[in-house]
C-alpha positions in Angstrom: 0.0 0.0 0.0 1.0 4.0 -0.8 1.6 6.0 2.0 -1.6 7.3 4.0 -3.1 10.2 3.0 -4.7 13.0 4.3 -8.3 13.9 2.7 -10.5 16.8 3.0 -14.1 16.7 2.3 -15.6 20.4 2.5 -19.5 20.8 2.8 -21.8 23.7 4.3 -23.6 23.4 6.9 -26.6 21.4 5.1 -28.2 19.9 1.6 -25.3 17.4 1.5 -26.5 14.7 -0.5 -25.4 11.4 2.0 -24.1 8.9 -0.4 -22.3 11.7 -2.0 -20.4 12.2 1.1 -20.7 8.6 3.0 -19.5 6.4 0.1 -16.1 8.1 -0.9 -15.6 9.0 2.5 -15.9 5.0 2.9 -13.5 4.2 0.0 -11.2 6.7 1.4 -11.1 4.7 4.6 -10.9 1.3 2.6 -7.8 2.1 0.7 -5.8 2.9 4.4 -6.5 7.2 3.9 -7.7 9.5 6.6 -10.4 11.6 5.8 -11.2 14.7 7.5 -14.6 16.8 7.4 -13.9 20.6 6.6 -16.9 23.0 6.8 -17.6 26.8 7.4 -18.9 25.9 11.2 -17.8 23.8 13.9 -20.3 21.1 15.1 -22.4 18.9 12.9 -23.0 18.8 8.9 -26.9 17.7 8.5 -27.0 15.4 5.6 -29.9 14.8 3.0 -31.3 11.9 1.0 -32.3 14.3 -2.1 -35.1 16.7 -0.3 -35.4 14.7 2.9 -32.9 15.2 5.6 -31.2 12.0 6.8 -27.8 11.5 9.2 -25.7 14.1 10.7 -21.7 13.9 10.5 -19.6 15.6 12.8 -17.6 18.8 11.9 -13.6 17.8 12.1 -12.2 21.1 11.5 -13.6 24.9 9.7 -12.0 25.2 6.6 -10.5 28.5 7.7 -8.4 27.3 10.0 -6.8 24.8 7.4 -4.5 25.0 4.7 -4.3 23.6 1.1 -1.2 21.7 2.5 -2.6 19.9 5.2 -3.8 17.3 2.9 -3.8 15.3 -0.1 -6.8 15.6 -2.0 -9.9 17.6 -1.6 -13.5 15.9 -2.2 -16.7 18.1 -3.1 -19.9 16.2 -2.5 -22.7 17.4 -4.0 -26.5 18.1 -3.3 -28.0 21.3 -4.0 -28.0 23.6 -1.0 -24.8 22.6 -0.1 -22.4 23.9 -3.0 -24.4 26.7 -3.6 -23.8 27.8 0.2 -20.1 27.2 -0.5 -19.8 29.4 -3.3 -21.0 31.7 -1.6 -18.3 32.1 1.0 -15.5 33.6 0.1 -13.0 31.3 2.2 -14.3 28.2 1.0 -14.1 29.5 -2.4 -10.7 30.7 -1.8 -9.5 27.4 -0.2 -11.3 25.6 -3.6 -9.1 27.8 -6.1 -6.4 26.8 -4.0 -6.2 23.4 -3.5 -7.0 23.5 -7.8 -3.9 25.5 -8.3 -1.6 23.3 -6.0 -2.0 20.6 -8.4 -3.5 18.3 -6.2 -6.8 15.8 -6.7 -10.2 17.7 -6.4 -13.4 15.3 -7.2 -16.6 17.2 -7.2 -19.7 15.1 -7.7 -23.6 16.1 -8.8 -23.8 20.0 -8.4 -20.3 20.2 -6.4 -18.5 21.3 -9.8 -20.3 25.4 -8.8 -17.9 25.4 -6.4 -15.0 25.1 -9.2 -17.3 27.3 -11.5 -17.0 30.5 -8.5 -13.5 29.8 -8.0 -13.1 30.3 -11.5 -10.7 27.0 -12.3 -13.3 25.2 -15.2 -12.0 27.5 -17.9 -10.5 24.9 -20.4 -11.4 21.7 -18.5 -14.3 18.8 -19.5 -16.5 18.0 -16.4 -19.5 16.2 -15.7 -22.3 17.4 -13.3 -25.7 16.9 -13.0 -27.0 18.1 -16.2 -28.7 21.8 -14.9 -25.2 23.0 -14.5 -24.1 22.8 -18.3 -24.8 26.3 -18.8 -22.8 27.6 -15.9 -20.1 25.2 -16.3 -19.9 26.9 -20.4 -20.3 30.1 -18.9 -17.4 29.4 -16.9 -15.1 28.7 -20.0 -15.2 24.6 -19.2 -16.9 22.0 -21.5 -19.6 20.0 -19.7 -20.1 16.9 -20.8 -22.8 13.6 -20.0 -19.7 10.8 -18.8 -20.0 8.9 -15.9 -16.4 10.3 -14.8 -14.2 12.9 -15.9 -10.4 13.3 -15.5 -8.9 16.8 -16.9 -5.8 17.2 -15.2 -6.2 17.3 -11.5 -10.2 17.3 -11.4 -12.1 14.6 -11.1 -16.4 14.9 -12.0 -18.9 12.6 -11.7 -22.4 13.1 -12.5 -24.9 11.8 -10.2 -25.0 9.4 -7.1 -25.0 6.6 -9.5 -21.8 7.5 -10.8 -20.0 7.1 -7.3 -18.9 3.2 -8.0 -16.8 5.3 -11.2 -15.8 8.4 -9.0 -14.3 6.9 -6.3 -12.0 4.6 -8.3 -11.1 7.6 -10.1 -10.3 9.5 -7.1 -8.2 6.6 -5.4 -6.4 6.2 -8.5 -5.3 10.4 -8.3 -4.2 9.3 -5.0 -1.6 6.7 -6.6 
């Protein structure tokens, strides 16, 4: 096995879709990496299964008292509410650009990818998202396109929850 890695998954405070978070978190753990929860609050995340609130996940650390090198790779679940909270805060946006520029994996899943639209790091890249953010992601200067997973240099996209089986393998293997 690699050496263990340090993950971050960054979410707001709510509208995180569950398996979005729960499944690559799991295949993080799996493959011998440490995850770690980043969001804009201490405490709890609440999660959702689509429109219906489901689990809660406890807050590791606020993404403003991180840095980009404290980890390894960042993950971006999706769900609605919860990237379009994060792109609306500066520091998360800022932490996003960041972790794009340092070369290292980001995977952003469903409607994660407006998160990479704000920070303004799609221009020239192909990405998948769930389908309603095709316009933004063009807007943005990215090509959006319907794959099950994307690769384009350091970002990894996924569509849609059924895509995860796809995106974490993806991700583990921009761990190796």
């Amino acid at each position: 096995m690699t050496d263990t890695k340090r993950i971050a998954f960054l979410t707001a405070a709510e509208g995180i879709e569950e398996v979005e978070l729960t499944q690559p978190w799991q295949a993080v753990v799996d493959a011998g990496h440490t995850p770690e929860l980043l969001s804009l609050d201490e405490g709890e995340v609440q999660l959702f299964q689509h429109l219906d609130k489901s689990s809660t996940q406890k807050v590791d650390r606020r993404v403003q008292d991180v840095a980009v090198a404290d980890y390894d790779a960042l993950v971006l679940p999706g769900g609605v509410a919860n990237p379009d909270a994060l792109r609306m805060d500066e520091g998360a946006v800022s932490f996003v650009r960041d972790f794009i520029d340092s070369g290292k994996p980001v995977a952003a899943i469903c409607h994660a990818p407006w998160t990479l639209v704000e920070a303004d790091r799609v221009r020239g890249k192909r990405l998948a998202s769930w389908p309603s953010l095709q316009t933004d992601i063009r807007n943005g200067g990215g090509e959006w396109v319907d794959e099950e997973v994307v690769v384009d240099g350091n970002l990894v996209t996924s569509r849609n929850p059924d895509d995860i089986p796809a995106f974490n393998k993806a991700l583990l293997d921009a761990l190796s």
